[in-house]
C-alpha positions in Angstrom: -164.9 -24.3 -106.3 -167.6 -26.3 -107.1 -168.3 -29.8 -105.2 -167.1 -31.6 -108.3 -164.2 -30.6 -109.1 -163.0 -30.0 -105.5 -163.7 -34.0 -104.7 -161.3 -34.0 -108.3 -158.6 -32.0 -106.4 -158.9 -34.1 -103.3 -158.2 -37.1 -105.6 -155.3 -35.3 -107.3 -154.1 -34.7 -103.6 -154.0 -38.2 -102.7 -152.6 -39.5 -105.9 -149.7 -37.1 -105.4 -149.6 -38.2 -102.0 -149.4 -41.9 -102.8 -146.5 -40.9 -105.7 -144.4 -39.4 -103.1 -144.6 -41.6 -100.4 -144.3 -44.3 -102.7 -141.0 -42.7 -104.3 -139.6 -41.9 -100.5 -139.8 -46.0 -99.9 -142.3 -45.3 -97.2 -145.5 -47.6 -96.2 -148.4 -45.8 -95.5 -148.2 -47.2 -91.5 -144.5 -45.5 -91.2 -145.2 -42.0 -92.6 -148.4 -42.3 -90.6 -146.2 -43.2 -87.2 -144.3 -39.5 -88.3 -146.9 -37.3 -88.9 -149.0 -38.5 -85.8 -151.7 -40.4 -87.6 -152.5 -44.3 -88.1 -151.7 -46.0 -91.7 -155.3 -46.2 -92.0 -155.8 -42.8 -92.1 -152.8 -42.5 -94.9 -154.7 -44.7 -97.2 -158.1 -43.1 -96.6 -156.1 -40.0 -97.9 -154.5 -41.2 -100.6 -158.2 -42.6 -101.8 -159.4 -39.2 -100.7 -162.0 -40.6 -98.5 -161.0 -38.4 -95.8 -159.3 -35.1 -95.7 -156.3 -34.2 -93.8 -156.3 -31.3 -91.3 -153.3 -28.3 -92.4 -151.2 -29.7 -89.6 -150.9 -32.8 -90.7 -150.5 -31.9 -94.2 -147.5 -29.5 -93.2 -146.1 -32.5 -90.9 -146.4 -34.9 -94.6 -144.5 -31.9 -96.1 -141.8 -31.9 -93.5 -141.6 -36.1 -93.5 -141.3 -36.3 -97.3 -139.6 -33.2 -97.4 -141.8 -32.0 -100.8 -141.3 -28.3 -100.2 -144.8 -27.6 -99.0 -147.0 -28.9 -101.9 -149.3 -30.6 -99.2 -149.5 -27.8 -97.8 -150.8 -25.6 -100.5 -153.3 -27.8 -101.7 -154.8 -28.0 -98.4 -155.2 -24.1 -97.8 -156.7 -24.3 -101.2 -158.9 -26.6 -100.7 -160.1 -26.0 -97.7 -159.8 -22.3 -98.3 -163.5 -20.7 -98.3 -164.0 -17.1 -96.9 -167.5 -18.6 -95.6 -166.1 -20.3 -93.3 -163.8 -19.7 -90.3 -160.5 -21.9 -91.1 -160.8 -24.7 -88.0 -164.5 -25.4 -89.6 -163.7 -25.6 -93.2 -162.8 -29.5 -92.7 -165.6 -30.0 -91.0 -167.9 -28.9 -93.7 -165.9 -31.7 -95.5 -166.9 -34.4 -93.3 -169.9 -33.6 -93.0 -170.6 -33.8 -96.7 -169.4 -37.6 -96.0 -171.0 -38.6 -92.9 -173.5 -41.8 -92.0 -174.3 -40.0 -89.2 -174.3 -36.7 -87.2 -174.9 -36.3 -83.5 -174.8 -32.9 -82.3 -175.4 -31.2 -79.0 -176.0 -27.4 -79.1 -176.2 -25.5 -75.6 -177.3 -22.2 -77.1 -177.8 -21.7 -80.7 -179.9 -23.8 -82.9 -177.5 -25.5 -85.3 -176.7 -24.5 -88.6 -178.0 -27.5 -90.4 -181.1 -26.7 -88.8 -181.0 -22.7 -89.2 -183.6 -20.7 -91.2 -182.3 -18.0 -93.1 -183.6 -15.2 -90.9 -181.9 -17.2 -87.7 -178.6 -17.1 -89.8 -179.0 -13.9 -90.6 -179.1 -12.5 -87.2 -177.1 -14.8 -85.3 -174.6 -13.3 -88.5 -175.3 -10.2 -87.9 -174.9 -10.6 -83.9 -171.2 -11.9 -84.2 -170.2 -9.6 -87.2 -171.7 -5.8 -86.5 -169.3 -4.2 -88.8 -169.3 -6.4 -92.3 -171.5 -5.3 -94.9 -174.7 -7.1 -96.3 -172.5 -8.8 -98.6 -170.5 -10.8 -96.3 -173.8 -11.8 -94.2 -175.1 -12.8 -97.4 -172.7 -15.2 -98.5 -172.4 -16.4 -94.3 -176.7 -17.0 -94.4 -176.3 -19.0 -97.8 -173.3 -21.0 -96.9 -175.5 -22.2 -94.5 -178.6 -23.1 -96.5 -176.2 -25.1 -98.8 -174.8 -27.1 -95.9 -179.0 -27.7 -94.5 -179.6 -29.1 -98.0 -177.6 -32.2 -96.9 -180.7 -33.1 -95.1 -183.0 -32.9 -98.2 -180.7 -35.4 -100.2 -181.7 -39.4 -100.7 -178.8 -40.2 -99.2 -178.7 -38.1 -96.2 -177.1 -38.9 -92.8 -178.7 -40.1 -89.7 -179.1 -36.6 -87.9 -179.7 -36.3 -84.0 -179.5 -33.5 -82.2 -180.4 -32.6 -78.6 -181.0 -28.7 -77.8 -180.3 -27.4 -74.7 -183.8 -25.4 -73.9 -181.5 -22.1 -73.8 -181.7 -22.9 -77.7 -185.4 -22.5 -77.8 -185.8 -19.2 -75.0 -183.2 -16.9 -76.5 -185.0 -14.7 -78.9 -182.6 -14.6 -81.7 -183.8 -12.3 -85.1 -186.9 -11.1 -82.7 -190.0 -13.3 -81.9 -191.2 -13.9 -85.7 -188.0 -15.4 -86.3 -187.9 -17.3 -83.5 -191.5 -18.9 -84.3 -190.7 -19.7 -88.2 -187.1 -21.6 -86.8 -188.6 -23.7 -84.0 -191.9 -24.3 -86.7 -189.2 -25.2 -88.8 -187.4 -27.4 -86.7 -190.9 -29.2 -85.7 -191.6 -29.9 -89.6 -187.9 -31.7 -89.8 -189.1 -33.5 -86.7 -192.4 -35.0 -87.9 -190.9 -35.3 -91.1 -188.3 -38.1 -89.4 -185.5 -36.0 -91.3 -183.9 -35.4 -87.8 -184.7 -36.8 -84.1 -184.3 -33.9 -81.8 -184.6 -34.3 -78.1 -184.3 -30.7 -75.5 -182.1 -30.9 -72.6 -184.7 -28.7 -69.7 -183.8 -26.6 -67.9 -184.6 -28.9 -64.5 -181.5 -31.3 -66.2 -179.2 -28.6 -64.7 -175.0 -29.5 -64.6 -174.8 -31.9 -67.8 -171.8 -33.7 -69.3 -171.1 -30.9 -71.9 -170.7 -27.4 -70.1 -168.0 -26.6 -71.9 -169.5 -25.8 -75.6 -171.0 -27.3 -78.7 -170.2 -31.1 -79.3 -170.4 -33.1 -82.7 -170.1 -36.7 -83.7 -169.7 -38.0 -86.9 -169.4 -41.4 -88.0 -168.6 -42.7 -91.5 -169.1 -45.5 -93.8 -165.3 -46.0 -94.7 -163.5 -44.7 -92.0 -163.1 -44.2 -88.2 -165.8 -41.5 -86.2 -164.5 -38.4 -85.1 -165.4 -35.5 -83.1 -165.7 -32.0 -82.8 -166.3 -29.4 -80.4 -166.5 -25.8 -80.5 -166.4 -22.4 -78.4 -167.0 -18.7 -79.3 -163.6 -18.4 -81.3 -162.4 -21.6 -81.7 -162.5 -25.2 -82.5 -161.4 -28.4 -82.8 -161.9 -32.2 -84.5 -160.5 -34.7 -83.2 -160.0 -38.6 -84.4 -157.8 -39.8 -81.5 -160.0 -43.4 -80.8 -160.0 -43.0 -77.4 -160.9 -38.9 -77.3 -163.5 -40.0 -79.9 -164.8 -42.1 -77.6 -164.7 -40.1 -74.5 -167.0 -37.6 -76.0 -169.4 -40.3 -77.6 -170.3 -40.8 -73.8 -170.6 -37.4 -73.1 -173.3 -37.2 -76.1 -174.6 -40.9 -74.5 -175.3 -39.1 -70.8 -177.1 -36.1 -72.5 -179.3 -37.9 -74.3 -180.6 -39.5 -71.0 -180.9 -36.6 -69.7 -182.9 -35.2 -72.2 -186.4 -35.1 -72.9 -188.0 -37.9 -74.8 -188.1 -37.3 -78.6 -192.3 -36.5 -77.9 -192.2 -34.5 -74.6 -189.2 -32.4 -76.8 -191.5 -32.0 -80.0 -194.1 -30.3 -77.2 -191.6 -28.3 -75.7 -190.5 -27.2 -79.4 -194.0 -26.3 -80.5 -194.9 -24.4 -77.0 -192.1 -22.6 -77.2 -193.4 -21.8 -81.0 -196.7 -20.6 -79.5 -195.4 -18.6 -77.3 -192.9 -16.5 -79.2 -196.2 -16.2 -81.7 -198.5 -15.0 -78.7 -195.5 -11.9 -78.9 -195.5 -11.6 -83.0 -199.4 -11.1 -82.5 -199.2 -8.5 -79.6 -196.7 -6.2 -81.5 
């Protein structure tokens, strides 16, 4: 579905929504109060400024007992094979954010990925599925990156643990064309990217990958991530709780300069390999 005429259906959703709570008698603070989210967050659907997650979409069903039409037009919209299911919304917000923080412990992050990076870290995590699938998985990708090319683009900061620069993913001539690539975003000031060393040792985020994303129109949320799993979360005080976790590891981090040199040796040296072989 293309961009435009999934934003259309995402209208559609909330007008329908709107209809139906209207017709129920319902504010938009009480059916938020029953399906576990603020009146706020009701109206930013209904305006399809942001996009609810399945649960919630299955708890509207439930409230204004509309035999799961909610429900459907969420798995439809959020429905895309490229994509595992708990990162589909994210894609959404992230069309929509002011601003991105991210913190990646061990792979570079796909907004920043190359294709040959995607297509092996692909490859790594899906042995089995044919060219086809990796395909569409490495250009999924790209399209999301070209959210950083666009006028409008968010505020993007990202701090790399230096795992993220060491582990040879794709071989070493991959390795030098995605941290040479990351270096042009970096002198380019399409991204501020700062390395967690080594030396920092125990950090506030051992746990996984952590995102922030704030918005123009509505509250931040965030998101974190493991091997199989994740989750976004827009509980204020959560939110908030892992804005200070992203706070400590920027202090901890390299300066923006002494992380560009760290990039760019770490570049040199997986050329040095590319030049041996």
């Amino acid at each position: 579905m293309a961009n435009g005429s999934r934003q259309a259906a995402w209208e559609f959703f909330g007008t329908e929504l709107k209809r139906r709570r209207e017709d129920a008698g319902i504010t938009q603070v009480e059916l938020g109060a029953r399906v576990f989210v603020s009146g706020g967050y009701i109206g930013q659907f209904e305006q399809a400024i942001r996009k609810p997650q399945l649960d919630v979409a299955q708890r509207i069903d439930e409230t204004l007992q509309t035999d799961g039409i909610f429900e459907r037009l969420c798995r439809k919209l959020i429905d895309d094979p490229r994509y595992a299911d708990y990162f589909a919304g994210v894609v959404e917000l992230e069309r929509l954010a002011t601003k991105i923080c991210e913190f990646a412990p061990t792979v570079v992050p796909g907004l920043l990925q190359t294709a040959d990076y995607a297509r092996a870290v692909t490859i790594a995590a899906n042995p089995f599925k044919p060219n086809s699938y990796v395909d569409e998985i490495v250009t999924a990708r790209l399209e999301r990156a070209l959210a950083l090319d666009d006028a409008t683009r968010p505020e993007y900061w990202v701090t790399l643990h230096e795992n993220v620069l060491r582990i040879p993913m794709g071989g070493p001539q991959a390795m030098t064309a995605q941290l040479d690539h990351i270096s042009r975003l970096i002198r380019e000031r399409t991204a501020v990217v700062t390395v967690l060393p080594y030396e920092a040792g125990a950090h506030a985020a051992m746990t996984g990958d952590l995102r922030l994303m704030d918005f123009e129109d509505a509250p931040p949320v965030a998101y974190t991530e493991t091997s199989f799993s994740g989750t976004l979360v827009d509980v204020p005080a959560v939110v908030k709780r892992a804005q200070r976790a992203y706070d400590l590891l920027r202090v901890a981090a390299l300066s923006p300069e002494a992380s560009l040199a760290l990039i760019q040796s770490a570049a040199e040296d997986f050329r040095r390999c590319t030049s041996t072989t």
